[in-house]
C-alpha positions, 0 to 999 in steps of 0.5 A: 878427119883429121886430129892432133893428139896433144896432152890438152886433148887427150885430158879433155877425152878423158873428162868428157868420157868420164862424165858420159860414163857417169851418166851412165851409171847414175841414169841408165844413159840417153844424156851423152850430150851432157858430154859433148861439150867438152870434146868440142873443145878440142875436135869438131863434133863430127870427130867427136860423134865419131870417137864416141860410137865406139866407146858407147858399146863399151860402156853398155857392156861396162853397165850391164854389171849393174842394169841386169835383166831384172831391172828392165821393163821388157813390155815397154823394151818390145815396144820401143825397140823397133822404132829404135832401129828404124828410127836410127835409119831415118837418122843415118839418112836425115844426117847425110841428106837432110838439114840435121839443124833443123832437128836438134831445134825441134827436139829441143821445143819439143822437150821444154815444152814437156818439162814446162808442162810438168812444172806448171802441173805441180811436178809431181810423179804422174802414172800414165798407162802404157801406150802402143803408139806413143812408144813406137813414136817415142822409139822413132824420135829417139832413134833419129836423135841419137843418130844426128846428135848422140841424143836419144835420151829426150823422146825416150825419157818423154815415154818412160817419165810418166809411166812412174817407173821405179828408179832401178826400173827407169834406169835398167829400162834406158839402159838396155835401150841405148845399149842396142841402139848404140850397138846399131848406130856404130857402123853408120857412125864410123861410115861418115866419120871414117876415123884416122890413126889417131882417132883409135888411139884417143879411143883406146886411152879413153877406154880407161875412164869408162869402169871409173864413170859408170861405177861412180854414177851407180853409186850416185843412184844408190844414193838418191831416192825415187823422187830425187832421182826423177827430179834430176832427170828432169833438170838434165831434160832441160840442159839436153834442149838447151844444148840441142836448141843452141846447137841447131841455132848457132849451125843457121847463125854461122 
């Protein structure tokens, strides 16, 4: 696919690398959509989803300076991981052969009904016990987002929400998780998209603003407290399905 590597372009790559990179660094990852915005504005998202894989596993590499071993929650990582990798095949599939529109819709319903049901219960911290089938079922639907639509982090954050994980624990936790699945959906990635000349380009530029995104949104994290940060997460929920829901609508809408 094609693309012009203009100033305006270049400068919204930039922004938009940066703010998922930040993401990163404060919430362990699973919002990169939060980002994808802004590279619509100058590229179509496939383009987009195309130029991302890549710079991805360069911040999963970036953060792994701070999301050490010691903060993943490796039960619950053996659990998940598998649905991951099978997950992000169903999605390779679904987004050559099936009508990915309809997905982002029902992951979108799907995750305000969750954030909906944790408001009306008084938003507070619930402890569930860990569960087998719905960490398979929660690595499944992540895999498959994030292969259509750069977006794993709902289904996870589902499973590992209520299990009241501690901040360093959640974040080091969706850390490592996006960090293989972001390591297994890049071939599958630069298969569809095929990048131009200019693609690379924009992607060694973009490179950059990786150290500064992920140092910036640990620092955020640091700052905030238990309850602070489970709150944020939730919010950015809520953005995430609304983007997902405008996304699948406007695709039948045009």
């Amino acid at each position: 696919m094609g693309l012009q590597l203009t100033f305006i372009t270049i400068l919204v790559a930039l922004a938009g690398v940066f703010l998922i990179a930040f993401m990163r660094g404060a919430f362990g990852g699973g919002f990169a959509i939060i980002g994808i915005p802004l590279l619509s504005c100058v590229m179509d998202p496939v383009t987009a989803g195309g130029l991302l894989a890549p710079l991805f596993i360069a911040m999963d590499l970036f953060a792994l300076r701070y999301w050490k071993p010691s903060t993943w929650s490796k039960p619950d990582l053996a659990l998940l991981l598998p649905g991951l990798v099978t997950g992000i095949g169903f999605g390779y599939l679904a987004f050559r052969y099936l009508d990915h529109r309809a997905i982002e819709i029902l992951m979108a319903v799907i995750t305000l009904m969750f954030v909906g049901l944790w408001f009306v219960a008084g938003a507070e911290l619930s402890r569930r016990p860990r569960s087998s089938p719905k960490a398979v079922t929660a690595g499944l639907a992540s895999g498959i987002t994030t292969m259509v639509a750069h977006s794993g982090g709902p289904p996870l954050a589902m499973y590992l929400l209520p299990l009241g994980l501690s901040k360093e624990m959640y974040a080091g936790t969706t850390s490592m998780f996006f960090t293989v699945g972001n390591a297994t959906k890049a071939v599958p990635w630069l298969l569809i998209v095929k990048p131009t000349a200019n693609v690379w380009v924009l992607m060694a530029v973009c490179l950059v603003a990786i150290p500064a995104g992920v140092m910036s949104g640990w620092r955020l994290h640091g700052s905030l407290d238990q309850r602070q940060i489970y709150r944020i997460c939730y919010g950015l929920l809520v953005v995430t399905a609304l983007k997902l829901l405008w996304d699948g609508v406007s695709g039948y809408l045009a």
